[in-house]
C-alpha positions in Angstrom: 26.0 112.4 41.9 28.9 109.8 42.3 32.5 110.8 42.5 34.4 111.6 39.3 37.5 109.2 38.7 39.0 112.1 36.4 39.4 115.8 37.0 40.0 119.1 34.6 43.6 119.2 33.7 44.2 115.6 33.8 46.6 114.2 31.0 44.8 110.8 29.3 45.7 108.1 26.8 43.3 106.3 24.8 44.6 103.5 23.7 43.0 100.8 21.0 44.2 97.8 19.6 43.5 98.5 15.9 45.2 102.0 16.4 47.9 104.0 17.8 47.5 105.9 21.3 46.5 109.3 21.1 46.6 111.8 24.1 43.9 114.0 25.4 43.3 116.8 27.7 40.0 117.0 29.9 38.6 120.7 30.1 35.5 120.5 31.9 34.1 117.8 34.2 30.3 118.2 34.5 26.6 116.4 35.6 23.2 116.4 33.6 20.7 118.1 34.9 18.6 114.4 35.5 18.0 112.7 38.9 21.3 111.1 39.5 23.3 113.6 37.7 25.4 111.2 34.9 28.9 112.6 34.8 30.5 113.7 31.8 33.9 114.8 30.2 34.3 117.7 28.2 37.4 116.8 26.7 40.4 118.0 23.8 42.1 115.8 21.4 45.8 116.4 21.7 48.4 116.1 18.5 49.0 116.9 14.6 45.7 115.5 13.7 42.4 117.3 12.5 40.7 116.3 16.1 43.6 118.6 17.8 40.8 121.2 17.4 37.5 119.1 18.4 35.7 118.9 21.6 33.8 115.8 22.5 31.7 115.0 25.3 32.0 111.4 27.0 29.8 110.2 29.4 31.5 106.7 29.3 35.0 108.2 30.5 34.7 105.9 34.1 33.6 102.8 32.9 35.7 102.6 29.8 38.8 100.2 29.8 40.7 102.4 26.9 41.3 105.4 28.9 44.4 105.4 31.4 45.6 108.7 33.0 49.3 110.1 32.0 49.4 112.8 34.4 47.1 114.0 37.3 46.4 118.1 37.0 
């Protein structure tokens, strides 16, 4: 299993062009169960909108250019 580039607590920003930034909090970090264990991000939507509540998980986290961190937990 490689490295993680984000940890639990850590603040992000995702950030697209056709929409305003929204924050979010990552909860668990976490490996499949296959050989090479692909990571993944159990993360929490953070604001006023309906998502505040949902819980994704994003196995693309690391490789994806829209995510920046805001604080380090």
């Amino acid at each position: 299993m490689t490295k993680p580039q984000y940890n639990q607590g850590d603040l992000i920003r995702y950030t697209r062009l056709s929409s305003s930034p929204h924050l979010l909090v990552i909860t668990e970090v976490f490996a499949t169960g296959c050989p090479g264990g692909y990571l993944y991000y159990r993360v929490r939507w953070l604001g006023d909108d309906k998502r505040t509540k949902e819980v994704y998980h994003i196995g693309s986290l690391d490789d994806s250019k829209h995510f920046t961190v805001v604080a380090r937990a």
